[in-house]
C-alpha positions in Angstrom: -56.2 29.6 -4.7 -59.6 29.7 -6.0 -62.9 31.0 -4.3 -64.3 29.3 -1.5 -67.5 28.7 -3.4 -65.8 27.3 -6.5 -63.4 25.0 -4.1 -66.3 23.4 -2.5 -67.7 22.6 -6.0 -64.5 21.6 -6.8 -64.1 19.4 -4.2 -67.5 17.9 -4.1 -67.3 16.7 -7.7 -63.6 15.3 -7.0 -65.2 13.3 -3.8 -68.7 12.2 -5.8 -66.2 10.8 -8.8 -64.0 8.8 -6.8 -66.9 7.9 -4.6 -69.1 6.9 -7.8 -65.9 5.2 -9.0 -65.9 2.8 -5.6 -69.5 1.9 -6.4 -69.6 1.8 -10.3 -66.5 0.2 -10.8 -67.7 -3.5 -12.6 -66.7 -6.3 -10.7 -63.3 -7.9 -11.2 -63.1 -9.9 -14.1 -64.1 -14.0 -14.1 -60.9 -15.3 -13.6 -59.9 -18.2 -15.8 -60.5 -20.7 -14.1 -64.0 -19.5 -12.6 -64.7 -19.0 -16.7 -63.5 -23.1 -17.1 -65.6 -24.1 -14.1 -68.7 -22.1 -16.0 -67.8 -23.5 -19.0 -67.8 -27.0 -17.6 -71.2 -26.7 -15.7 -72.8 -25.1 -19.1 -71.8 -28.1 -21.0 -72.4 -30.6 -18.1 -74.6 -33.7 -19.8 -78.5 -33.6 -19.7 -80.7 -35.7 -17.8 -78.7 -38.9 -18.7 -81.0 -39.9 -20.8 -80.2 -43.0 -23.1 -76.9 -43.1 -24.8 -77.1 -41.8 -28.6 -76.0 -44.2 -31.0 -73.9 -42.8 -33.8 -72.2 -43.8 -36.7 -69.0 -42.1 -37.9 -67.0 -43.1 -41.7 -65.4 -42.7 -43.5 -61.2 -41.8 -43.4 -59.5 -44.0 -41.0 -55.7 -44.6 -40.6 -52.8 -45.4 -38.4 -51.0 -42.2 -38.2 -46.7 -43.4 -37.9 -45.0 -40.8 -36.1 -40.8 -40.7 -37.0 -38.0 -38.6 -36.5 -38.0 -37.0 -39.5 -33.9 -36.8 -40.2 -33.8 -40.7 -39.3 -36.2 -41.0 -41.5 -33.8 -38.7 -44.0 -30.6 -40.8 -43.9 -32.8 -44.5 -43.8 -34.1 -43.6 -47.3 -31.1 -41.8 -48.3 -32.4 -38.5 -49.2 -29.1 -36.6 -49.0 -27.7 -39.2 -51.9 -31.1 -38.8 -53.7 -30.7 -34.9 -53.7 -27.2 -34.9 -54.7 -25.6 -31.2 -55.2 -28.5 -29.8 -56.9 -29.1 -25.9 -55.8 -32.7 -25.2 -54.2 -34.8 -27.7 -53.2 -38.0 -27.5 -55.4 -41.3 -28.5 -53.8 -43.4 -30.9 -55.8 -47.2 -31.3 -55.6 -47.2 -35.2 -56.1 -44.2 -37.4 -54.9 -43.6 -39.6 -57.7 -40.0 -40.6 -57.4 -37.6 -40.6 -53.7 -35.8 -37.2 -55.8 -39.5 -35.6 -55.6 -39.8 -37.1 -51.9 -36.8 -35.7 -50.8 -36.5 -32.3 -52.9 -40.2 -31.2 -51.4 -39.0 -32.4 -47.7 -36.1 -30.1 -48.0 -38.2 -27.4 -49.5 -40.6 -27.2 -46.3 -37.9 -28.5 -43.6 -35.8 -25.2 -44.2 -39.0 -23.1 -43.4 -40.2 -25.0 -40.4 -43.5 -25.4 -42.4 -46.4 -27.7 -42.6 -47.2 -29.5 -45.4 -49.0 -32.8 -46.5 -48.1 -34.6 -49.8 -49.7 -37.7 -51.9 -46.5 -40.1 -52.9 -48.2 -41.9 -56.2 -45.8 -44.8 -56.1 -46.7 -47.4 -53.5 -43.2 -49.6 -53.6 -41.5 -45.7 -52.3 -44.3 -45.2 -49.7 -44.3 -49.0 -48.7 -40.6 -49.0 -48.3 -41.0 -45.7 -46.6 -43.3 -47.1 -43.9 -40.9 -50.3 -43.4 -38.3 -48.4 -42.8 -40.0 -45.8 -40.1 -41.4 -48.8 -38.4 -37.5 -49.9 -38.1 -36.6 -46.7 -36.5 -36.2 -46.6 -32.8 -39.1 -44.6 -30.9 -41.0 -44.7 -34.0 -45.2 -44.5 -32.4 -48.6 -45.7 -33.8 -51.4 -43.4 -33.6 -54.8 -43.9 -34.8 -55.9 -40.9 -37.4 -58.1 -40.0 -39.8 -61.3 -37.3 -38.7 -63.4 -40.3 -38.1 -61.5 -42.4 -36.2 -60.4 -39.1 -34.0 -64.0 -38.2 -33.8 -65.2 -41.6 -32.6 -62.6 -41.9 -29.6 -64.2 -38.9 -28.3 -67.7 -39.7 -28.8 -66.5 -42.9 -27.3 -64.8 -40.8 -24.1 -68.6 -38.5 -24.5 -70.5 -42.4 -23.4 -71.9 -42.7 -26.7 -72.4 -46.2 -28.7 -70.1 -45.8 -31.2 -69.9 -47.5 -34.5 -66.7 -47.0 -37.2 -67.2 -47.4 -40.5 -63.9 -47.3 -42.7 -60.3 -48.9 -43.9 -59.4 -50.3 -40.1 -56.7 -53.1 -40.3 -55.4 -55.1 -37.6 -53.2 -52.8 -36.2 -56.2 -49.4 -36.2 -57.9 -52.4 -34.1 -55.4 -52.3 -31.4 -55.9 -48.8 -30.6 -59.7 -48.9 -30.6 -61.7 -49.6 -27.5 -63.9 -52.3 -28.2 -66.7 -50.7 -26.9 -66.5 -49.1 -30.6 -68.1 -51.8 -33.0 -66.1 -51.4 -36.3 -67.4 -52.0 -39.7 -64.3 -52.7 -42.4 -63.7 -52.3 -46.0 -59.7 -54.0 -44.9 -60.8 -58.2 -46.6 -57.0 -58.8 -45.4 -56.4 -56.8 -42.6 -54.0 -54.3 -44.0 -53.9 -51.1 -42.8 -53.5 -47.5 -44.5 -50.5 -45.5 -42.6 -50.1 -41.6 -43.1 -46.1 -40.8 -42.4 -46.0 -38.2 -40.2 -42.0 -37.1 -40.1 -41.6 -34.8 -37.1 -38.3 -32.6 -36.2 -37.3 -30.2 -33.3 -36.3 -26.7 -33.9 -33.2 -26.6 -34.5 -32.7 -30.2 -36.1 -30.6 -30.2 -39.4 -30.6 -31.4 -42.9 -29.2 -30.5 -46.5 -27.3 -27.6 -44.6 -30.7 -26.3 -43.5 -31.7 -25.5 -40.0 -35.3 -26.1 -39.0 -36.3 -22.7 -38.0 -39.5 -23.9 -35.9 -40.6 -27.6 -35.1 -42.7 -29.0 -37.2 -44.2 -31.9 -39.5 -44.2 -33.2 -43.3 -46.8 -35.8 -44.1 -47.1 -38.2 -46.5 -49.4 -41.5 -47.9 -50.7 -43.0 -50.6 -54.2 -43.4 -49.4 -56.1 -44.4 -51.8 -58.7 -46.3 -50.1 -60.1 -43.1 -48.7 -59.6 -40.6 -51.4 -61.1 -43.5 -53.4 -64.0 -43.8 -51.5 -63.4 -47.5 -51.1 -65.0 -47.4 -47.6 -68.5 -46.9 -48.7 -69.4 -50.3 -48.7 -68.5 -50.5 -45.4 -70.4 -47.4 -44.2 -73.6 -48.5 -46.2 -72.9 -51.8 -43.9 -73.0 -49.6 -40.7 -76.0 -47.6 -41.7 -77.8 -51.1 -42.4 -77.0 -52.1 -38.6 -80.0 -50.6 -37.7 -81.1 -47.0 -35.9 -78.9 -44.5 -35.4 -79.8 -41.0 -33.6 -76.3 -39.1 -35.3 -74.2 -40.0 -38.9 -70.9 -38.6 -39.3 -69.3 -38.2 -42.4 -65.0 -37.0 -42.7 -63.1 -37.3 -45.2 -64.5 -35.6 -47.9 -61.5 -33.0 -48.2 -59.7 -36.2 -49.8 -62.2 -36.1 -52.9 -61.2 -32.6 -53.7 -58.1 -33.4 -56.1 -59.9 -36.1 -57.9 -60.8 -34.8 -61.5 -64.3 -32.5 -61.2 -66.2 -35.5 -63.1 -64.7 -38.3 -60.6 -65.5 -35.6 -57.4 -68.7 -35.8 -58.9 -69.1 -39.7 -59.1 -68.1 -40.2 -56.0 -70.2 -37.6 -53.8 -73.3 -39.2 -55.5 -72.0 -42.4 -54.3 -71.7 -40.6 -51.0 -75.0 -39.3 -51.3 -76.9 -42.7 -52.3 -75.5 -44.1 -49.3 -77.0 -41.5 -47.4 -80.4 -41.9 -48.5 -81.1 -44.6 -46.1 -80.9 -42.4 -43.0 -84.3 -41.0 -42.5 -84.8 -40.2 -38.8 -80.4 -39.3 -37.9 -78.9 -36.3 -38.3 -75.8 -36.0 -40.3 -73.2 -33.8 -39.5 -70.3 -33.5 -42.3 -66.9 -32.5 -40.6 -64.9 -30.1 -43.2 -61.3 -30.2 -43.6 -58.5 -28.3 -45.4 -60.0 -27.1 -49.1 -58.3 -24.8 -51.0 -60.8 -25.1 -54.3 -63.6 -23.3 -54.5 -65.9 -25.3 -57.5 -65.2 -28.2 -55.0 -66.6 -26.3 -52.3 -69.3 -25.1 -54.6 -69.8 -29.1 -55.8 -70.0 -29.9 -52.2 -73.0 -27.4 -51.5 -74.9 -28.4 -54.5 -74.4 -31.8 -53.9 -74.3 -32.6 -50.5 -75.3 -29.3 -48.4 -79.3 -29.6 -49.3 -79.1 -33.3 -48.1 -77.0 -33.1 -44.6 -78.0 -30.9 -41.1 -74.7 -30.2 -39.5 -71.4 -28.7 -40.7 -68.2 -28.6 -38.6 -65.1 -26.3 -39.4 -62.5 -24.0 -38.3 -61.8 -20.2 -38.9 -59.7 -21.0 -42.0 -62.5 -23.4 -43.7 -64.9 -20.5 -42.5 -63.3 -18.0 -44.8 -63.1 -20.0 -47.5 -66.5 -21.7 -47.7 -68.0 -18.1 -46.5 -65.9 -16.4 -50.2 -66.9 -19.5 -52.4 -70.7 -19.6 -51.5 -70.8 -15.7 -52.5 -70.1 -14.1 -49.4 -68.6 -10.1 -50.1 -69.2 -8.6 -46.8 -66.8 -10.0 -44.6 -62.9 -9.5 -44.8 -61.2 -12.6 -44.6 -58.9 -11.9 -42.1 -61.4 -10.8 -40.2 -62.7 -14.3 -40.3 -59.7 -16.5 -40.3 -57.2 -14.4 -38.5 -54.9 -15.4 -34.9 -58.4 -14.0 -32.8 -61.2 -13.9 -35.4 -63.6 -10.5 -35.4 -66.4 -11.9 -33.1 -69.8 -10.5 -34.8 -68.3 -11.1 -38.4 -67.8 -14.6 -37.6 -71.4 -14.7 -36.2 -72.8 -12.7 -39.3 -70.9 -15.0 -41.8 -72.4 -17.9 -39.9 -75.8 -17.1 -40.1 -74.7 -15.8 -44.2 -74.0 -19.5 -44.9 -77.5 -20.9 -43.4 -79.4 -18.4 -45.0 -77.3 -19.1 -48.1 -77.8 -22.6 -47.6 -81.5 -22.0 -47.2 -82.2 -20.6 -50.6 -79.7 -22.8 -52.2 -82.8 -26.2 -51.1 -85.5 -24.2 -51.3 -86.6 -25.6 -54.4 -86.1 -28.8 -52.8 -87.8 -28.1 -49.9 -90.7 -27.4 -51.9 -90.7 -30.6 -54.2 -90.2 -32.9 -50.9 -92.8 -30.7 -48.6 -89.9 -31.2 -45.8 -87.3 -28.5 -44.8 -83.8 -29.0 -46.9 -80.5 -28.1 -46.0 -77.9 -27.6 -43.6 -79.3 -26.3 -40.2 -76.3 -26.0 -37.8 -72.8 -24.4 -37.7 -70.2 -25.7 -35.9 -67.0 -23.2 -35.5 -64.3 -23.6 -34.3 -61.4 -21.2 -32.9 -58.2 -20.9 -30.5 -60.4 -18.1 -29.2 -63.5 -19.2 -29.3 -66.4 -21.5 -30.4 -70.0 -21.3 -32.4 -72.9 -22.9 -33.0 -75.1 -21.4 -35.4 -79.2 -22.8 -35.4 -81.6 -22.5 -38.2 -84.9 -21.8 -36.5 -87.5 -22.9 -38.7 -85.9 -26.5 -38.7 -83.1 -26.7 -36.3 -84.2 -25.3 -33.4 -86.1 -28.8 -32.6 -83.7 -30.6 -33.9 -80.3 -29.5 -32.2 -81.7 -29.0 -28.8 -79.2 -28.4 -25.8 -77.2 -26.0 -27.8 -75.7 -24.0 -25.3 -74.9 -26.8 -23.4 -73.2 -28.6 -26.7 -71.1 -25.4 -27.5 -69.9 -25.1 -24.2 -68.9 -28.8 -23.8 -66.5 -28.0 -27.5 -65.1 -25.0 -25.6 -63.9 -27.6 -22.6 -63.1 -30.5 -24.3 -60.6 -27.8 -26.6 -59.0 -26.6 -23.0 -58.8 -30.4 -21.4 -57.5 -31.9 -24.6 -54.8 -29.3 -25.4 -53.3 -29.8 -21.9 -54.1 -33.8 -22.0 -55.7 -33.4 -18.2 -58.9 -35.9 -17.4 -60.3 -33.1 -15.3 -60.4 -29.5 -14.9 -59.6 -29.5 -11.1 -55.7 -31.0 -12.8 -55.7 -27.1 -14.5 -55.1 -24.0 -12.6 -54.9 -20.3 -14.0 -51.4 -20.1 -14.3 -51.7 -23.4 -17.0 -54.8 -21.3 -18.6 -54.3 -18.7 -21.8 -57.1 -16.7 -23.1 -57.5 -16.4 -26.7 -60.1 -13.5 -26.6 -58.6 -10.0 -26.1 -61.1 -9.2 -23.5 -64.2 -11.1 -22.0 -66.1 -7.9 -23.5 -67.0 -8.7 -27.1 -69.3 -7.3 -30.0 -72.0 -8.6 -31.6 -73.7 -9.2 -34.6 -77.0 -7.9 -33.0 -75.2 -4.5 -32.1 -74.9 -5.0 -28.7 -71.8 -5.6 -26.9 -71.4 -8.7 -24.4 -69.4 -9.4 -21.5 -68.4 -13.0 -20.8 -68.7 -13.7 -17.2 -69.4 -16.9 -14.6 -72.6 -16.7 -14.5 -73.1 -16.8 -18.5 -70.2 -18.0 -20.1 -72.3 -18.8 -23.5 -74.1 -15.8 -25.2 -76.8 -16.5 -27.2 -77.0 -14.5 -30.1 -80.2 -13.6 -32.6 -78.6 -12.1 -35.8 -80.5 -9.7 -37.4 -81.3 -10.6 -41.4 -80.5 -8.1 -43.9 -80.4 -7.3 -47.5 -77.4 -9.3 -48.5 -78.2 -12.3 -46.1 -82.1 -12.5 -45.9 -84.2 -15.9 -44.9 -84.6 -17.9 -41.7 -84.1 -16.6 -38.1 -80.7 -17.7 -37.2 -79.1 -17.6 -33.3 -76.1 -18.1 -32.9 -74.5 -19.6 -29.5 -70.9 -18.6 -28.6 -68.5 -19.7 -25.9 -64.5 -18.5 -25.2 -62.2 -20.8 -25.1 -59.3 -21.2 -22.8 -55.6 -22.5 -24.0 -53.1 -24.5 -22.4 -49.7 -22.0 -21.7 -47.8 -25.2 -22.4 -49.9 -27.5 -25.1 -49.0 -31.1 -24.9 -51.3 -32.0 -28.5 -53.3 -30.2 -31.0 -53.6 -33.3 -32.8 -57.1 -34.0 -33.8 -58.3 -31.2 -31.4 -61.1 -30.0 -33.7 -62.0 -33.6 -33.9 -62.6 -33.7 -30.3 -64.3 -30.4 -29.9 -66.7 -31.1 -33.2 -67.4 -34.9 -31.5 -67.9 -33.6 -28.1 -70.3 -31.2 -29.2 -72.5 -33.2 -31.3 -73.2 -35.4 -28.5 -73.6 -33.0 -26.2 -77.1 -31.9 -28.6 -78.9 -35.5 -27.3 -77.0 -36.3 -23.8 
């Protein structure tokens, strides 16, 4: 063996390690559901002070859910298709051959896919014949109708502004008062043709389940609803305006994009004292992101998106620093996503300065709203927003919950235990953007977040407020669920 001497040591420092091991060792990790139950108390409501009023417009719709192979045979798409070889996908649906070809095209890949049908006999006979389908279901849809239910849900005096027929009626409570651009009562329907894995058509398998959309919604890519949401701004004060839809502009001609988001913008201008939050959806063009900023982002406060909008706006307004898929990916990079976040204010921030200066009042957008299967972001402006977007902790952490409660379409998180629970975060430990490295536990479940400016993204102080999110093992929807989280959030900032 070894010398006495040289044991002893030996032994001592084996003894002091495991002993220092007993009394350094961090405590267990915040189980799931201790991390929901923080969640929930960090997002619980204020003071109950008064309800807000808020005013949400523009894209409304009744969202008809079919089997998508009934749907198939009642409009004859195998006869349509004929023997031709591969399906080719189409990025307009002009004639049933189009309709069915681009169907085929994205059924045999179990892949998403949305699609404008330009003739309105095809998608009217379309819609009668899902309605004649057995177990065909009426939804409400569109951003803003989505977003209102919630706020609704949230105890906030909700007002609708948009293309709601008699039928959107029906499946709004009528604690929601509705302002409508529908003279007649008709109704805009998206198509929504669902299948199983495994269902089959043309031969093809569908490797996953999935869905193909389709409409001819013109009303709202048309704007036609403004009238209606001037009508709703003129029905007196409101704290919060909501404006979705805007994705719909985006494959207008650049010059009728143009027309319109003035349009958009005059309508605005009689909104004085609310805050108006724009909720982002699917873009895949960068000038009309860049139209969007110069037009719109130096007259709004609020942005809402998700990690794949978050990569894109943060390439098209100029950002180089940040990989994408460090951005957008399954579990996004958590300081990138707060660096690009405070990027885009600062951005945003120069981009109205010379307005600011002309109007002697601060311009431009002054919160962030991200987010994430993993987790959620609200980014803050000091000079401006801080005042304005009060309670944001509280409002991020009420996104993270509502994410969790809708996904698993439970009224209350005692309905949830761990084993329903999935964490999107690899670890409760995360990095961040100030250098420091945050663990996530019960007793502070949001991190608040100054991020540091520097060459490339110079201007305002920015924090940054982040919460994780937890997942349902078995999700019943993830319909709408951004909708909820963005709405949840936003009234969360004034009860």
């Amino acid at each position: 063996g070894m010398p006495s001497a040289a044991a002893a040591t030996y032994w001592t420092v084996v003894a002091l390690a495991v002993l220092s091991g007993f009394l350094l060792e961090p405590s267990p990790s915040t189980t799931k559901k201790e991390m929901l139950r923080a969640l929930e108390r960090a997002g619980g409501a204020g003071d109950g002070g008064d309800a807000p009023t808020i005013l949400l417009g523009v894209n409304a719709d009744v969202d008809l859910v079919v089997d998508a192979v009934q749907l198939a045979a009642g409009l004859e798409f195998a006869e349509a298709l004929g023997s031709e070889g591969e399906p080719q996908d189409s990025e307009t649906l002009n004639t049933l051959h189009q309709f069915a070809s681009t169907f085929a095209h994205y059924f045999a890949r179990g892949a998403a896919a949305e699609r404008f049908v330009a003739s309105s006999d095809l998608f009217s006979k379309a819609v009668a014949v899902a309605k004649s389908i057995d177990g065909t279901r009426s939804a409400p849809g569109g951003n803003a109708v989505l977003m209102a239910l919630e706020m609704a849900r949230q105890g906030a005096q909700v007002r609708l502004a948009g293309q709601i027929g008699d039928e959107l009626r029906q499946h709004l409570p009528s604690s929601i008062q509705t302002f409508t651009s529908s003279q007649d009562g008709s109704d805009e329907y998206h198509l929504i043709l669902e299948y199983p894995e495994g269902a089959t058509f043309g031969g093809a398998t569908a490797p996953r389940a999935n869905r193909f959309i389709v409409h001819n919604d013109v009303s709202n890519a048309q704007m036609h609803t403004l009238p209606a949401f001037a009508q709703g701004l003129a029905a007196g004060a409101a704290q919060a305006v909501v404006l979705s839809g805007l994705h719909l502009l985006e494959p207008l001609p650049p010059s009728e994009r143009e027309a319109k988001l003035e349009d958009v913008t005059g309508a605005l201008e009689h909104t004085s004292e609310a805050m108006i939050h724009v909720e982002l959806a699917s873009m895949t063009s960068a000038p009309f992101v860049q139209q969007l900023a110069s037009q719109l982002f130096c007259r709004v406060h609020s942005l809402g998106f998700n990690e794949q909008e978050l990569a894109f706006l943060y390439t098209a307004m100029g950002g180089e620093e940040e990989p994408a898929d460090a951005l957008s990916g399954r579990s996004p990079d958590h300081a990138a996503v707060q660096r690009a976040l405070a990027f885009l204010l600062r951005r945003i921030a120069t981009l109205c300065a010379p307005q600011a200066a002309h109007s002697g009042q601060p311009a431009g957008v002054s919160r962030l709203h991200f987010h994430s299967l993993a987790f959620h972001a609200i980014a803050v402006r000091e000079d401006v927003g801080s005042a304005a977007w009060g309670r944001s902790a509280a409002a991020v952490a009420r996104g993270s919950v509502t994410a969790t409660m809708r996904a698993c379409q439970v009224a209350h998180e005692s309905e949830l235990h761990g084993r329903n629970l999935t964490v999107g975060l690899a670890s409760w430990r995360v990095d961040t953007a100030s250098g420091q490295s945050h663990v996530y536990e019960a007793d502070s479940p949001v991190l608040t977040t100054a991020v540091p400016a520097t060459l490339t993204s110079a201007g305002p102080d920015v924090t940054v407020y982040t919460a994780p999110v937890l997942g349902c093992v078995d999700p019943k929807s993830t319909v709408g669920l951004g909708d909820a989280i963005s709405a949840a959030a936003l009234v969360a900032h004034f009860k």
